[in-house]
C-alpha positions, 0 to 999 in steps of 0.5 A: 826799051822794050823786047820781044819774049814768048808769052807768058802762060799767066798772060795768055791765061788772063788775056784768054786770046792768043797775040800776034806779038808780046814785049816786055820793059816795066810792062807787057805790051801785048800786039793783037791783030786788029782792033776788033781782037782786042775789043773783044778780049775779056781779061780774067783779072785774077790771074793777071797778079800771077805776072812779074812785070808791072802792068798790061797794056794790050794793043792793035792798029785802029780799024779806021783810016789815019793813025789810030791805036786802040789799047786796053790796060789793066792796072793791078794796085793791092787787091784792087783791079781796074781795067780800062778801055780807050782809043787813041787819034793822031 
């Protein structure tokens, strides 16, 4: 189950914006505000590695009505960094 900490400065660092809120289980999940907030995060994958936990996802409540969540992960395998972006509608 996932609890809430204070972030880590390499999470801060690599995320470059500042979260509502910050949980950890296995992985971060990282509360923004609103959508546009995440939308225009720009991670700077090389300091994310520096995390102990497994991954990142980063999320906030979709801008249109209904239930939508827009999340972005970033997946850390070896030396490869693939960030991925999407929206997901309930």
């Amino acid at each position: 189950m996932p609890e809430p900490i204070d972030a880590p400065a390499a999470l801060l660092d690599g995320l470059g914006a500042e979260p509502k809120a910050v949980l950890a289980a296995f992985d971060y999940i990282v509360v923004f505000e609103n959508e546009a907030q995440v939308r225009a995060l720009t991670p700077d994958c090389a300091k994310l590695p520096e995390l102990d936990n497994r991954g990142v996802v980063v999320t906030a409540p979709g801008d249109d009505a209904g239930c939508e969540v827009v999340g972005d992960r970033v997946i850390l395998t070896g030396d490869a960094v693939d960030y991925l972006q999407g929206t997901i509608k309930v």
